[in-house]
Structure formats: C-alpha cells, structure tokens
C-alpha positions as CSV (number, residue, x, y, z in Angstrom):
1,X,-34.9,-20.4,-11.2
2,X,-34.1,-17.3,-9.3
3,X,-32.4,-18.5,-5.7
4,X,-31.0,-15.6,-3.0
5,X,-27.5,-16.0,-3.8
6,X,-28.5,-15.0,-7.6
7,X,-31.2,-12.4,-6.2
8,X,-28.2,-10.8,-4.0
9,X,-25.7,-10.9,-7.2
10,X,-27.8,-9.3,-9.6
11,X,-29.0,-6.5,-6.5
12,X,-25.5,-6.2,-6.1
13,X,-24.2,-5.6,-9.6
14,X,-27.5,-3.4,-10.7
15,X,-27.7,-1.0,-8.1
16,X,-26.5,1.4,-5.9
17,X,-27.9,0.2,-2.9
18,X,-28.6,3.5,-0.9
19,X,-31.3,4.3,-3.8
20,X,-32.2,1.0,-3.4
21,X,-32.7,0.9,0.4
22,X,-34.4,4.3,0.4
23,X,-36.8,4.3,-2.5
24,X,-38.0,0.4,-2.6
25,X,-41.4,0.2,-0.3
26,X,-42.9,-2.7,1.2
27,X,-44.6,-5.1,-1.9
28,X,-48.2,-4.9,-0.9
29,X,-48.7,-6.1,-4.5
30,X,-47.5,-9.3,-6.2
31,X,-47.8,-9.9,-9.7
32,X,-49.2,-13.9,-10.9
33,X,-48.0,-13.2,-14.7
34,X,-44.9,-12.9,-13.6
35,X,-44.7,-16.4,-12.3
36,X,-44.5,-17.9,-16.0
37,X,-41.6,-15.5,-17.6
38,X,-39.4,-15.0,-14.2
39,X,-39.2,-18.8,-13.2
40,X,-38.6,-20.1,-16.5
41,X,-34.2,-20.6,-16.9
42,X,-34.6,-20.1,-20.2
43,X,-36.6,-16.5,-20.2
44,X,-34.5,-15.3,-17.3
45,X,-32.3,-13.1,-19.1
46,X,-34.7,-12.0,-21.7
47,X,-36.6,-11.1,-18.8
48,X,-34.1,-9.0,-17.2
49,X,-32.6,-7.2,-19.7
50,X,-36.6,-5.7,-21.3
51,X,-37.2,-4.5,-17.5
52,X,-33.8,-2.8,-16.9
53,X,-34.3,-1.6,-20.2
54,X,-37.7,0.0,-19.1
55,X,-36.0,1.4,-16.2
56,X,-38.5,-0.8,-14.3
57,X,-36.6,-1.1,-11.0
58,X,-38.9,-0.8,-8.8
59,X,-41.4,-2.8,-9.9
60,X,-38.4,-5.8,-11.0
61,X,-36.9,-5.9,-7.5
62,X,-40.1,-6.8,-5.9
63,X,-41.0,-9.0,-7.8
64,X,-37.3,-10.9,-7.4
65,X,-37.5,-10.6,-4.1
66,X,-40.6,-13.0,-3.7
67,X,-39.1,-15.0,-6.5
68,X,-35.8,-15.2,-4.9
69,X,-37.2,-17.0,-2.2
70,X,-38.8,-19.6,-3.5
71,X,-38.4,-23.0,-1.3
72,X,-38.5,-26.6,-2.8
73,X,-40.2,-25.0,-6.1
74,X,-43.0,-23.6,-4.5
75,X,-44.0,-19.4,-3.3
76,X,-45.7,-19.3,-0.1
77,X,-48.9,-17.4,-1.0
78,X,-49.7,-16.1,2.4
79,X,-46.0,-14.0,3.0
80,X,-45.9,-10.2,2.6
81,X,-42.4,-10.1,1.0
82,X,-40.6,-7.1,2.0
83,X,-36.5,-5.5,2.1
84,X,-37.2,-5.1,5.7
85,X,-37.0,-8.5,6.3
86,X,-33.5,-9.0,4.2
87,X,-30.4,-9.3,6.3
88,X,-28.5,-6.8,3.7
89,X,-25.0,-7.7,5.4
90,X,-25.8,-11.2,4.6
91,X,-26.3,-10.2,0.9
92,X,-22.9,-8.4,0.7
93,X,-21.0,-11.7,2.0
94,X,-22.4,-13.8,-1.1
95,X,-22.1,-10.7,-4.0
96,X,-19.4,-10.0,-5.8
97,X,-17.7,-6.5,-5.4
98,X,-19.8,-3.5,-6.6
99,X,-18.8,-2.0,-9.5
100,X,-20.7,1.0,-10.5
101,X,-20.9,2.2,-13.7
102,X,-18.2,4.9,-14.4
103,X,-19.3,8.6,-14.5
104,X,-18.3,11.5,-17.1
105,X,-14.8,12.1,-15.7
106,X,-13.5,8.6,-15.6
107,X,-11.6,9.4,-18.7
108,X,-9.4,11.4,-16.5
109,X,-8.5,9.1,-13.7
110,X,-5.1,7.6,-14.4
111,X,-6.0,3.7,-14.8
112,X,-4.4,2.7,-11.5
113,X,-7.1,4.3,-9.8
114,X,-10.0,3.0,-12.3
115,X,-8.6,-0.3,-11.2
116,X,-9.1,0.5,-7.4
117,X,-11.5,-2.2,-5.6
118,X,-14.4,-0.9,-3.3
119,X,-16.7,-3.7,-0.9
120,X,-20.0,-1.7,0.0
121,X,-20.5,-1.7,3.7
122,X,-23.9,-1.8,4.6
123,X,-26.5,0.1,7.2
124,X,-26.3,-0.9,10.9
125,X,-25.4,-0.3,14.5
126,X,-22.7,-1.9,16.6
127,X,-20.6,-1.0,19.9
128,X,-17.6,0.6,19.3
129,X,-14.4,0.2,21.7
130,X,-13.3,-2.3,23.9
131,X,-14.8,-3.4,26.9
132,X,-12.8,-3.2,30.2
133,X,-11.7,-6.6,30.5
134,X,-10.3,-6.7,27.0
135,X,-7.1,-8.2,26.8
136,X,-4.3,-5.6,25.5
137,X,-7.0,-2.5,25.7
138,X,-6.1,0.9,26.4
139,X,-8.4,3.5,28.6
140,X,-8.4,5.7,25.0
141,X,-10.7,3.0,23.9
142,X,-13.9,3.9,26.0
143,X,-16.1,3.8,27.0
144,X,-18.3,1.4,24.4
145,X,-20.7,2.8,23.1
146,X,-23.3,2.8,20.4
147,X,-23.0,3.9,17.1
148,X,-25.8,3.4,14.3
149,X,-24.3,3.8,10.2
150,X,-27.8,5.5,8.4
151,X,-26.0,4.9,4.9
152,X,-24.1,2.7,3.2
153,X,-20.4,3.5,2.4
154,X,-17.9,2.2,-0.2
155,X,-15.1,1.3,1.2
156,X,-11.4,0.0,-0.3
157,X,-11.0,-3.4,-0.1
158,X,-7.1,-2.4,0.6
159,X,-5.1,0.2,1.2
160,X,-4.1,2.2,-1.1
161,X,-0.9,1.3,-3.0
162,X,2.2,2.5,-4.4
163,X,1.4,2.7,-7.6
164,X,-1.9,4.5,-7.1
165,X,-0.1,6.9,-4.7
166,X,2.5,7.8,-7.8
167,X,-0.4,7.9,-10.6
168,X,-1.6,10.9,-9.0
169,X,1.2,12.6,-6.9
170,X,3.9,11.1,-9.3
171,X,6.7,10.7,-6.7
172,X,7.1,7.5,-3.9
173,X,7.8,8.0,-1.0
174,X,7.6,4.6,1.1
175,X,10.6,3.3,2.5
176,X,9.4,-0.3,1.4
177,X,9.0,0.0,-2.9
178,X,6.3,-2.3,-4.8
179,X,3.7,-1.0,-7.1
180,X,1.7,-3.5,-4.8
181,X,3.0,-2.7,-1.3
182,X,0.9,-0.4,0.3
183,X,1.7,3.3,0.0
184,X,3.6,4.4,3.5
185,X,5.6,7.4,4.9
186,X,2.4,9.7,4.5
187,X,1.5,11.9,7.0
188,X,-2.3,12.9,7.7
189,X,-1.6,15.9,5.9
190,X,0.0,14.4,2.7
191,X,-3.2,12.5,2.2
192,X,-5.3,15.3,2.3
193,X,-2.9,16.7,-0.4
194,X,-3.6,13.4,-2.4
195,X,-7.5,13.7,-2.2
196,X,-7.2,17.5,-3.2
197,X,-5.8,16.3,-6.6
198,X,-8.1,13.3,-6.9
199,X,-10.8,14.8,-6.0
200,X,-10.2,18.0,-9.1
201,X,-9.9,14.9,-11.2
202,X,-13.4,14.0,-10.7
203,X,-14.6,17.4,-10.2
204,X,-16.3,16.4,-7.0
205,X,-15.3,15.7,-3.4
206,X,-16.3,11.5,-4.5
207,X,-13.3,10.3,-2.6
208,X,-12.7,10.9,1.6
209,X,-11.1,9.2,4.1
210,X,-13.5,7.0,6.4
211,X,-14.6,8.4,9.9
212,X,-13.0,5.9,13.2
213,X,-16.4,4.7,13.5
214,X,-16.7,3.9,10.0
215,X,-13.4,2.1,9.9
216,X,-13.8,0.2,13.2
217,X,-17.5,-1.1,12.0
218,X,-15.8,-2.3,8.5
219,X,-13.4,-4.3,10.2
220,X,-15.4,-5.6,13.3
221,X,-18.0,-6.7,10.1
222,X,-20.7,-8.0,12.7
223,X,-18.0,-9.2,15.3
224,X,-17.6,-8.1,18.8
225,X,-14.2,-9.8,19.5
226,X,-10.8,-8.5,19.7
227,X,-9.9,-9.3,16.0
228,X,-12.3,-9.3,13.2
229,X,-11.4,-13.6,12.9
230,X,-12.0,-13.7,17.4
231,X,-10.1,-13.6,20.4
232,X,-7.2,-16.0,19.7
233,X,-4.3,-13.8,18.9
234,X,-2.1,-17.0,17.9
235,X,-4.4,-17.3,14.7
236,X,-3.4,-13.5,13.9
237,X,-0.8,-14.7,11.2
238,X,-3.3,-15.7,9.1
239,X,-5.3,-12.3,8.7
240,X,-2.1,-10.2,9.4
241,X,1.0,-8.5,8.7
242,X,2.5,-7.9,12.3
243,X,5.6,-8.2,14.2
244,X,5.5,-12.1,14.5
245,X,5.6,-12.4,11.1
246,X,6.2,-9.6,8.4
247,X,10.3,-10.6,8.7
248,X,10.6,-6.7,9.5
249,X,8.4,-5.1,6.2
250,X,5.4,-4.3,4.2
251,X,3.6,-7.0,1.9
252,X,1.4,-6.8,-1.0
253,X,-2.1,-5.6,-0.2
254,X,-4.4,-8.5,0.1
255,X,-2.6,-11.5,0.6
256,X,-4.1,-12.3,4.2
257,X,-7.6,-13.4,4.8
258,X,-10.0,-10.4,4.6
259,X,-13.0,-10.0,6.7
260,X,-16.3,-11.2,6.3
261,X,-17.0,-8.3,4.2
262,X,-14.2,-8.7,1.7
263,X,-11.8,-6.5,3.6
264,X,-7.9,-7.1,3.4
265,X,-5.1,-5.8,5.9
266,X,-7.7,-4.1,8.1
267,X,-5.4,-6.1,11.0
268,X,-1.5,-5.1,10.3
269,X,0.7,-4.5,7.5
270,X,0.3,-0.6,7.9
271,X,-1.4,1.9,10.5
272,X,-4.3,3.7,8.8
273,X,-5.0,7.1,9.0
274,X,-9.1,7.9,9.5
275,X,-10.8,11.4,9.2
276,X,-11.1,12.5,12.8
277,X,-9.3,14.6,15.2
278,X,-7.9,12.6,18.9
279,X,-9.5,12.7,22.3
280,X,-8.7,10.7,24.7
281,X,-11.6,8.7,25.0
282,X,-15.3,8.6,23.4
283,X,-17.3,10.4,26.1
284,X,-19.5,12.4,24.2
285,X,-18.5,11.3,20.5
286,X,-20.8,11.2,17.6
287,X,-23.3,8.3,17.6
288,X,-24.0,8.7,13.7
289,X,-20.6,7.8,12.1
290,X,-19.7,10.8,11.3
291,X,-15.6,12.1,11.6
292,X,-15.3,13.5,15.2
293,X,-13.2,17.8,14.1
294,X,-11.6,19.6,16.8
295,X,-10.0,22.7,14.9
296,X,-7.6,23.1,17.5
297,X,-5.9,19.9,17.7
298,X,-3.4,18.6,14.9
299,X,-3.5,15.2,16.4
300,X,-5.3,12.6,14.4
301,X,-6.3,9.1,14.7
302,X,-4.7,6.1,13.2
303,X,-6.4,2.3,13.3
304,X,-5.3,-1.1,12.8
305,X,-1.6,-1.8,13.4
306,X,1.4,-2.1,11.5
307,X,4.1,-4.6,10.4
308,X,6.5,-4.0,13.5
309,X,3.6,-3.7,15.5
310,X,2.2,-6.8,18.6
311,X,-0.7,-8.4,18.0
312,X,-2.7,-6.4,20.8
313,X,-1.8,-3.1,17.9
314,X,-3.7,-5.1,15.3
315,X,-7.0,-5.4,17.5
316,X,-10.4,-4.3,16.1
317,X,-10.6,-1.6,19.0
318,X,-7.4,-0.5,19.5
319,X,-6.5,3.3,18.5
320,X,-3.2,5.6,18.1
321,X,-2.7,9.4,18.0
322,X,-0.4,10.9,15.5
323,X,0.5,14.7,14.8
324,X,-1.1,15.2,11.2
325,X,2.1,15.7,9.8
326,X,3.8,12.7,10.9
327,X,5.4,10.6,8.4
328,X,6.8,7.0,8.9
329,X,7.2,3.3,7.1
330,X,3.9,2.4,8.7
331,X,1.7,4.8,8.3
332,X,-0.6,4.5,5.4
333,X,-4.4,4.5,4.4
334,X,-7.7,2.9,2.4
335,X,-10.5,5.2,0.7
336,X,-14.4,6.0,1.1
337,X,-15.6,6.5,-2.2
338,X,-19.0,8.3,-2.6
C-alpha cells in the first residue's frame, strides 16, 4: 500500500520537480478503478512501470497523491486532494537524493564529477540576515529581510573536492591535499575559470555558483537561529569544522551532521564563495534570489566560515568580503546545478 514516505521517494526519484510543481493542477477528478490495481502490494510495480511507460505523469501523480494518503486503510471520499496542500520541504527530508537521468554529454564529464552529489532545495520564502540582537552579528548582515525562492535549485551536498577540482583543471592547488578534502586556495576568479571549462564540457551553462540568498536559505533549511542545528554554539562541534576543533586543517567533506536538507559543511571547514558582488548591507537587495552584480566592484561575498575560523564565523547569517582574486587555505566552494 502506497504511504507518503513511498509517495515522496518515488516523486523524488521520477521527476524533476520544477515540471512537476508547475505543470501538475489541482485533481478535480479521482479515478475508482484505480483503487483495485494501485492498493494492491503485489500490482504496485506492474502498475508503475505500464504508466511511466505511457508517459502518464500527470494523470499517475494524482492519483498517488490521494493514494499516498490513505489513513488506517481507508481514502476519505469527501477531500479534494491537491500539491498545494503538500509541504514539499517535508518531502525532500524523507527522499533520497535526486538523481536525474544523465543527458547527451555525460560521456564527457570526467567520472569525478558524474559522481558529484546534489539535494534539491525546494520553493519558499524566509528572512535573510541576522536580527540586531544576534549574538556575534555584524551591521553587514541587515537589515532582515524577505526573500521568496520561485524555483527549485540543485544544490551540492558538499563542497567541491580535490579531486573534482583536478579532474577538470588538472593541477591542486590546496594547501591541505586529499582527493576528499575540500578544494581550497581558489580565488572568486579561479572558479569562474573552473565553470568556463565545465560548463564547454556540457555544452551549456548547467553548472553556477549559488546566489547569497540561495546559499543562506539552504543552510538556514526552515530555521531562523544562528546555526542551521540552533543557538547553542557549544553544540557547533558536531555540525562543524571550526577553530575549536579542526586541530588547525581541512577535513573530508561530509563527515559532520548536515542540515535538515541533506547539506554537509554548510557551517566551517572552508569559506564558500557565492555569485554576488559586496555591499555593505541589504538595503535595497533583490527579494527573488537572484545574485546581487555591481560591475564596478571586484569584491565578492564569501558564506559559512572556515576551519581557523570562531564559531560566530560559522553562523547561518554571517557574511565576509573578499577581492575576487583572493586565494587562501580556506577559501573554497559548492555548485548549483541546473
């Protein structure tokens, strides 16, 4: 019998959920024959596999949906099930990572970049910065304000490594070496190098560096308190890499407790740089998400705090300008993927 946590696996796996969230309607109509052949264990995946088959999306995912939410073995015949009444953030939590099926150019990508792991982040609003009585907060980090995310993004579940840095630029230059540490002693500029050549791989602009706003709403994932885990910064050594405890280096990616979106060292280990140009503060910033450009200033923002870093560098808010073509052993970053 179809439960949510299956419902929000197989959504997960089948689709790309922007289409998804775009093109599915409200289901003004339910389907009774569908009761016998969807609830049945034994037909389940026979069932699937002819409607996928059809290319039948549509018409499968509403269905699911009202089968998905079936209580104590019996559908509720008086509920108009609709998507606008799923909490999609709550799907991501219980699905396994989204793995899209590969395009025509991924025979080209070197295999350490095949193997790179994206969490899709969904749709949403939150307030970005800190709040004046913030403990550890700097005046760059207001005022809050709103920001709403139309479209969902794929984000790296790490940053990227070593070994993906030399599969496509084929030198190293972190100061710390492990094909697992994350990549370091890359300036603003350097990655932008990096996605040039990625990017002419795939024969498309697929891979970017997330927006601030995109990178603080990944971390914060539905939290509003200094760290991504809450407020206590003594509990910090178990999300993070930072000065209390990284014995004076990088680590492997992903060996702290992610976020509640699957997100690893978004709290220390290395500074991360995101798309947008410095200001001083968010009066008048973009409230869509999008990368905030000055083309005359080569400063650029970094987020998340480093390995020699304080715990008040690691905070979900907290913000540091760079000249683009700054280079040191903290300085690193994590990929949107298209």
């Amino acid at each position: 019998m179809w439960n949510c946590k299956k419902l929000a696996k197989f959504v997960a796996i089948s689709m790309k959920w922007p289409s998804l969230v775009s093109s599915l309607s409200s289901n003004n109509k339910l389907f009774d024959q569908l009761q016998e052949s969807a609830l049945k264990p034994e037909n389940e995946d026979r069932f699937l596999k002819n409607l996928i088959k059809d290319g039948n999306l549509r018409f499968l995912l509403r269905e699911l949906l009202r089968y998905g939410c079936i209580e104590k073995g019996h559908i509720s015949q008086n509920v108009d099930y609709t998507l606008s009444g799923l909490d999609f953030s709550k799907l991501l939590q219980i699905s396994p990572v989204v793995a899209y099926p590969e395009d025509n150019f991924s025979g080209s990508l070197p295999e350490a970049i095949r193997e790179m792991e994206f969490a899709l982040i969904p749709v949403g609003e939150f307030k970005m910065g800190s709040s004046d009585d913030e403990v550890g907060r700097y005046d760059s980090e207001g005022p809050v304000h709103k920001i709403t995310i139309k479209n969902p993004f794929n984000l790296g579940k790490y940053p990227v490594t070593q070994k993906q840095w030399v599969a496509i630029m084929g030198s190293n230059p972190s100061r710390f070496k492990g094909d697992d540490r994350p990549v370091e002693n890359v300036s603003w500029n350097d990655v932008q190098e990096f996605l040039k050549k990625l990017n002419e791989l795939r024969g498309n602009d697929k891979y970017r560096l997330p927006s601030e706003a995109e990178w603080e709403y990944a971390c914060r994932a539905n939290t509003t308190t200094r760290f991504y885990f809450g407020d206590d910064e003594l509990k910090l050594g178990k999300y993070a890499w930072y000065s209390g405890n990284s014995g004076g280096e990088t680590h492997h990616v992903g060996k702290k407790e992610p976020n509640s979106w699957k997100l690893y060292d978004m709290h220390g280990n290395v500074w991360e740089w995101v798309q947008d140009s410095w200001r001083n503060n968010y009066n008048d910033a973009p409230s869509d998400g999008s990368a905030w450009r000055d083309e005359n200033s080569s400063d650029r923002v970094l987020r998340g705090g480093g390995w020699s870093y304080f715990a008040d560098s690691c905070r979900s808010a907290n913000r540091r300008r760079s000249y683009s073509g700054s280079r040191g052993d903290a300085l690193s970053f994590r990929l949107v993927r298209e």
